[in-house]
Structure formats: structure tokens, C-alpha cells
C-alpha positions in Angstrom: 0.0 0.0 0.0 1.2 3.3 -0.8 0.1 6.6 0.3 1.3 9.9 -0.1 0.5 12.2 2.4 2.4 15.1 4.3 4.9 14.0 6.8 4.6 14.8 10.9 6.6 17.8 11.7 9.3 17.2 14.2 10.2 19.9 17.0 13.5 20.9 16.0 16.6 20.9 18.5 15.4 18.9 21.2 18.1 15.9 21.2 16.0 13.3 22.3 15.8 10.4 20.3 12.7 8.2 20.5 12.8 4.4 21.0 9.9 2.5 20.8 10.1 -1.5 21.5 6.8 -2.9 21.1 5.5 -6.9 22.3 3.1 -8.6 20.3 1.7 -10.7 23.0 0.8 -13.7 21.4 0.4 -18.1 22.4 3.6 -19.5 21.7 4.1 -20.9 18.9 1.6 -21.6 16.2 -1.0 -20.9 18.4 -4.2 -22.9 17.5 -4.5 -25.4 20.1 -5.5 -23.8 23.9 -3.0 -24.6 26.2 -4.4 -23.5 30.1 -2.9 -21.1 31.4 -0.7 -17.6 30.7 1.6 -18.3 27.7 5.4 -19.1 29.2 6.6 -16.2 26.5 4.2 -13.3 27.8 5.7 -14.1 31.5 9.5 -14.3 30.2 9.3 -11.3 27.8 7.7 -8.8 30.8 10.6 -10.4 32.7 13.4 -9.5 30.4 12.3 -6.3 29.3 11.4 -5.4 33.7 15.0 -6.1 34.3 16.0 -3.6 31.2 13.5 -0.7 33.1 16.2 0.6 35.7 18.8 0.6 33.9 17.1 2.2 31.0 16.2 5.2 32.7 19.8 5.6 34.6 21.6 5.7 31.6 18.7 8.2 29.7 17.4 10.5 32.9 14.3 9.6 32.0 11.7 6.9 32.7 11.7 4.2 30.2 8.2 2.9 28.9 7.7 0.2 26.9 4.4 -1.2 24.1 2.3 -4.1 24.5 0.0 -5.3 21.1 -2.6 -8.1 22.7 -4.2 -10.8 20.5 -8.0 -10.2 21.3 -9.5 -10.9 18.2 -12.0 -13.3 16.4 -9.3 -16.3 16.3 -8.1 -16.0 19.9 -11.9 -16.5 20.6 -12.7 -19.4 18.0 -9.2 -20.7 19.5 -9.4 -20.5 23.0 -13.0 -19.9 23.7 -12.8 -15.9 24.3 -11.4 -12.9 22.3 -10.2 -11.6 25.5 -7.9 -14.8 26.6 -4.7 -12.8 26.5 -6.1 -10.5 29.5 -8.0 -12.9 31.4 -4.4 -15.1 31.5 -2.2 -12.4 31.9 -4.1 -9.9 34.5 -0.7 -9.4 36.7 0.8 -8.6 33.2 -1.8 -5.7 32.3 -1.7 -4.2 36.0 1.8 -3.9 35.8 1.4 -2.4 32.2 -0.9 0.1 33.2 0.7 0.7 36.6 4.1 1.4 34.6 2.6 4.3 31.9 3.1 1.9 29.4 1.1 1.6 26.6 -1.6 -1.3 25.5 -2.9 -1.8 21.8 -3.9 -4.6 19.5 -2.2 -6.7 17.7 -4.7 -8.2 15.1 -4.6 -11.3 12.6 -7.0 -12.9 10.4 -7.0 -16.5 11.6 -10.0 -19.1 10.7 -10.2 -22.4 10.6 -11.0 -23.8 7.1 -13.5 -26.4 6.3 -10.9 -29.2 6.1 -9.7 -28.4 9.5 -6.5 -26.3 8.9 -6.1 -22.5 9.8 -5.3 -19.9 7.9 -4.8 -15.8 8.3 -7.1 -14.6 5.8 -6.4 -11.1 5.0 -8.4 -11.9 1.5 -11.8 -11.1 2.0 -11.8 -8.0 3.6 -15.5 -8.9 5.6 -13.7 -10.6 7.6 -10.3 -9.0 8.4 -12.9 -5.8 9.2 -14.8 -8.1 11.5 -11.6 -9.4 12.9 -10.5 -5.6 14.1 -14.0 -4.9 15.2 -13.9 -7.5 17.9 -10.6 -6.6 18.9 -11.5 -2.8 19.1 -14.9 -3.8 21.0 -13.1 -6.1 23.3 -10.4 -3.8 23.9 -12.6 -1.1 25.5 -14.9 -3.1 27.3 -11.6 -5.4 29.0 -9.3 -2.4 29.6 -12.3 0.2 30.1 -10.9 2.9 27.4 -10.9 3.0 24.0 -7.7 1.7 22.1 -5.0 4.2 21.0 -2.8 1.9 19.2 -2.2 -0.9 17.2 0.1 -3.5 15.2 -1.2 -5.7 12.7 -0.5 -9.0 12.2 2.0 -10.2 9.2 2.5 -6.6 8.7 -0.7 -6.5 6.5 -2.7 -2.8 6.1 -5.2 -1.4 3.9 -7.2 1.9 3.3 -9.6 0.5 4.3 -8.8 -1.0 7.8 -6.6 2.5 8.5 -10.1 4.2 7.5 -11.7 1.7 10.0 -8.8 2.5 12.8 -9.3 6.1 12.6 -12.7 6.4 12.8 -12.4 4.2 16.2 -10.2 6.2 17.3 -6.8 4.6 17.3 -4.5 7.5 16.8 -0.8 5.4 16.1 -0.5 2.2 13.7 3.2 0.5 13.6 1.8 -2.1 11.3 4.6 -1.1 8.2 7.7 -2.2 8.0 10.1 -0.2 5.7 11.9 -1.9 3.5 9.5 -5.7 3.1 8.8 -6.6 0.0 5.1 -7.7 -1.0 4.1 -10.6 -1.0 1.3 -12.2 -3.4 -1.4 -14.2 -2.5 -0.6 -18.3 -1.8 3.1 -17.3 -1.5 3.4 -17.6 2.1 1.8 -20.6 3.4 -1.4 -20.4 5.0 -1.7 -16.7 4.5 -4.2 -15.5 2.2 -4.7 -11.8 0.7 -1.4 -9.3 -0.7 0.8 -8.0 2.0 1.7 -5.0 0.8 4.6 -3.6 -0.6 6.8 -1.3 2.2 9.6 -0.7 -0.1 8.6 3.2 -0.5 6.5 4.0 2.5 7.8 6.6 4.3 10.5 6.1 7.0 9.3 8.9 9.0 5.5 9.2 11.0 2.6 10.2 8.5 -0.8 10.3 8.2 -2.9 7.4 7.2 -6.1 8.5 7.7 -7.9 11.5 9.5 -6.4 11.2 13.1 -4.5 8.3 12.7 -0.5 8.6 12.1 1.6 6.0 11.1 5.3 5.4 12.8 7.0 2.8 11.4 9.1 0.4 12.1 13.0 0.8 11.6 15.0 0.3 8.9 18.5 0.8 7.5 20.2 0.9 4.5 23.0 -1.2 3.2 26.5 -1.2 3.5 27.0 -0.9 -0.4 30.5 0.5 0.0 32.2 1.8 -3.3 31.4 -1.0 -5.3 29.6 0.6 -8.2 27.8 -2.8 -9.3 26.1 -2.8 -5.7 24.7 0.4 -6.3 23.6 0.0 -9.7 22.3 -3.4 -8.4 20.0 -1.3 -5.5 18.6 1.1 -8.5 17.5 -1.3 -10.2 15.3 -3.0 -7.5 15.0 -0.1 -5.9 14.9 2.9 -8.1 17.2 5.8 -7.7 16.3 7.5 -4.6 15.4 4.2 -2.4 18.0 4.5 0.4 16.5 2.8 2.9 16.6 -0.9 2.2 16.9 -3.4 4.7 14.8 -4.4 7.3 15.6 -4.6 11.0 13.5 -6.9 13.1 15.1 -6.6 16.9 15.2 -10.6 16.9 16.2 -11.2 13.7 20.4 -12.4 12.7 22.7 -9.6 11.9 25.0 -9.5 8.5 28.6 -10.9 10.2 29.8 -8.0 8.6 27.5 -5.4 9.5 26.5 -5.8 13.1 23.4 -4.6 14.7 24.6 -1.2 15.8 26.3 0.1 12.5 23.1 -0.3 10.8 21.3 1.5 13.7 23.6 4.4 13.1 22.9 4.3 9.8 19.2 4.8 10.3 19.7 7.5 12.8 21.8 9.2 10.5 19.1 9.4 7.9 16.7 10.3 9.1 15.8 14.3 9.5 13.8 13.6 13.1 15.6 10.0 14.4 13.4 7.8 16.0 13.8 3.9 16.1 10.9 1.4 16.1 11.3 -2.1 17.1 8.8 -5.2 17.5 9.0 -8.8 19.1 7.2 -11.8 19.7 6.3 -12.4 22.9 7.7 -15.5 22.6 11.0 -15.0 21.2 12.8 -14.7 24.4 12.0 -18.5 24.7 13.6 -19.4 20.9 16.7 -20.5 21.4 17.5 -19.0 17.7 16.1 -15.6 18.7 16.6 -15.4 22.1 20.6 -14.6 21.6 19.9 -11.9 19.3 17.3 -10.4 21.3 19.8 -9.7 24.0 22.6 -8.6 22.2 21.3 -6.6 19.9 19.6 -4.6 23.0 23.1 -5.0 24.8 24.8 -3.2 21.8 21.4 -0.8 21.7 22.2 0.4 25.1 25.9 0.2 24.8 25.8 3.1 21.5 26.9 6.2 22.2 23.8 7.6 21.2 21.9 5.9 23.9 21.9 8.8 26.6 19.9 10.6 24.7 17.2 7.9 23.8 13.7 8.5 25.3 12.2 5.1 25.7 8.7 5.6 25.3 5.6 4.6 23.8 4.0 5.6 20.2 1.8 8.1 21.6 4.8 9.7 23.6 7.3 9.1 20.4 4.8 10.9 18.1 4.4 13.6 20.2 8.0 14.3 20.6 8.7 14.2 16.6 5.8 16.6 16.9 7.4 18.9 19.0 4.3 18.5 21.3 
């Protein structure tokens, strides 16, 4: 999806550099068999980041909040008997949350069950996917008493129409793009159905979406092309000429070997007219042994940057409003 619209206007001068890391709280795993209980990754990722807090705002001088996206909608419910599973399991989890200033949103997929017994996340018939972010939206303010602000999408996926249907409930920050992704056609991942769109050319920088309703997405770098003219010309044509930003940066995803996680954070920040940084995890990830190394390095080398005194950890609302200048 591509939309052109003016960018937010950053305060100028102000030095602070916003970080948003944001949980999608989701089952472990697949997901689509109920297993009683809170989900082992929920309690282990509001560990790991709790143990970050302290030393967060020591090193920044300011009090480090962080993002929580909840699976409430129509599958958690054909799945586990209620949309609102996530907070009935997890209510020491979402006292905390709120206690803390963080920030709660939704974090929506499209999961059914098909007639032959398998599940898939149907973002293809758009009845659905629309029913799918009603129920989390209804479900959301009647659980948590207060409308939703925010929300992620599941397998990055975003239309008009759902950003029309966010804004006009009154969600004010999406962080469903992710700069740099490719699209992806319908069939080619399995059991995903419906285009992901194509995040090659939205902006790397908040912008409006809909009336209301800005979008701040997630971080991304560009190569390390070097001098080597056949790189460059490689890029451009992929690209086009004034692509920069090309490579996506998933917090729990492997590095280059040579071009470690902080090099191409520097070369975000450094591109960027008003630099923020956007991450997003799985809830379960800390319990991958694949991802769970990554996850804590690449946040040791986040906090180890010389850059880091003057992050802001803070939530979407409180990163928009400090790119606003408000």
C-alpha cells in the first residue's frame, strides 16, 4: 500500500531520540491449540524487558516505557474460547502495564479455521479482516475500560480500508509497516491468504494514514554498499534511484557478520531528518533459542551506543508527540 501524504513535523533541536520497543503478545508458537494457562513467552518477555527498566532510565534520565499489542480478536476467541484470553491469562501482566505508563494496543490477525480443519490468516476477503478488528476494538474497550489508541497488525498487512476503520475508532498510532518488506502475493506464504503489501517506498518517517491516525513505522537501514559501483547500480535497479532505505531490521532477527546490529542502527539515525527507532518482538522470542541470543545482544549493543543517553524510551503516543514537537 502506498500513500502519499504530508509528513509529521518534528520539534526541531530537542536531542531526544525516540525508541519504541513494542510486544506482540501472542500463544507461543503456532497458536491454534489452547494450552491453560498464561503463555510461558508473555511471562519471560515482561521479565526481560522489567529487568531492562532501571537501567534504562539511569543511563537516559528519564523513565523508560515500553508497548504491549494483545491478541483479542475473532481467532483468539474461535481458538481459545474468548477474544479476550490474552487478558483474562495475563491480568498481573496488564496491572503492571498500566501501573508502569506503558502503553496497550492490539495486535490483530485474520486467523480461521477452514472447512478441512486447517487454519489460515485470511487477510483476502476483507468482511472478515474488518470483522476481525471490530472485535478486537470492541473487546479492547470493554476489558481495559478505554478505547484503544494503538495498534500493530499481524504479518504486517494494512489497507485503506482498515486505516479508515482504525481512525474512525479512534486509534491514533498504527506501527503495522515495516520499511523496507517486499510484498508478497497471494498463496506465497503458506497459510496466509490476501497481498501483504509492498513497504519498499512508505515513508521512513510518522505520516498520516487516515484522518487522526499517524503511522510510525518500524525501523530500517540501508545497506552497506561500499564503493562497489555494481552494488549500487544493483540497488537502483530493484529499488529505483532515490530508495536508500533498504533493509529491514527486526530486533530478533540475525545480523550481516559484517554489519553488526549497531552500525546499521547508526545508519538509520543518520538518515533520518527527526531520528526515532521502532522495534517489534514476539512475545515468545525470548524463549527461541534462535532468537533469544539476538534479542539480548542486539539490545546490549542498543544500550551500549553512544547515542543511547539521549534515547527516550517511550511509547508511540509519547514518540509521536516528541517528533511533533508536542
Amino acid at each position: 500500500m502506498t500513500v502519499t501524504v504530508p509528513r509529521v513535523r518534528a520539534a526541531a533541536g530537542s536531542g531526544v531520540i525516540p525508541v519504541v520497543i513494542g510486544v506482540d503478545l501472542e500463544p507461543d508458537g503456532p497458536g491454534h491449540e489452547p494450552v491453560p494457562g498464561p503463555w510461558p513467552g508473555a511471562g519471560a518477555t515482561h521479565q526481560w524487558l522489567e529487568d531492562q527498566r532501571a537501567g534504562m532510565a539511569g543511563l537516559t534520565g528519564r523513565p523508560a516505557h515500553f508497548t504491549w499489542f494483545l491478541r483479542i480478536d475473532t481467532g483468539m476467541a474461535d481458538a481459545f474460547g474468548s477474544a479476550a484470553h490474552a487478558v483474562d491469562v495475563h491480568p498481573d501482566l496488564v496491572a503492571d502495564v498500566n501501573a508502569q505508563g506503558d502503553e496497550l494496543g492490539i495486535h490483530v490477525h485474520g486467523w480461521r479455521r477452514d472447512p478441512d480443519g486447517s487454519w489460515v490468516d485470511d487477510f483476502g476477503d476483507p468482511g472478515w479482516f474488518h470483522d476481525c478488528v471490530e472485535t478486537a476494538l470492541d473487546v479492547f474497550a470493554t476489558e481495559l475500560g478505554r478505547p484503544c489508541r494503538i495498534s500493530r497488525l499481524g504479518n504486517r498487512f494494512l489497507s485503506p480500508a482498515v486505516a479508515d476503520q482504525l481512525a474512525a475508532a479512534g486509534v491514533v498510532v498504527d506501527l503495522t509497516a515495516e520499511p523496507a518488506t517486499v510484498g508478497v502475493a497471494d498463496g506465497d506464504w503458506p497459510q496466509v491468504r490476501g497481498v501483504i503489501p509492498d513497504y519498499r517506498r512508505v515513508p521512513r518517517a510518522p505520516h498520516r494514514l487516515a484522518p487522526g491516525l499517524i503511522e510510525l513505522p518500524l525501523t530500517a537501514s540501508s545497506k552497506r554498499l561500499g564503493a562497489s559501483p555494481r552494488a549500487h547500480l544493483s540497488r537502483m535497479r530493484r529499488h529505483g534511484v532515490t530508495q536508500r532505505l533498504d533493509l529491514p531490521m527486526q530486533f530478533g532477527k540475525a545480523a550481516p557478520e559484517d554489519d553488526d546490529f549497531t552500525a546499521r542502527v547508526q545508519r538509520s539515525l543518520r538518515s533520518q531528518r527527526r531520528p526515532y527507532l521502532a522495534f517489534a518482538v514476539r512475545s515468545d522470542g525470548i524463549l527461541d533459542p534462535r532468537q533469544r541470543p539476538r534479542l539480548l545482544s542486539h539490545m546490549a549493543q542498543l544500550l551500549a551506543m553512544p547515542e543511547a543517553p539521549q534515547f527516550a524510551f517511550v511509547t508511540p503516543s509519547e514518540a509521536v508527540d516528541l517528533l511533533d514537537g508536542g
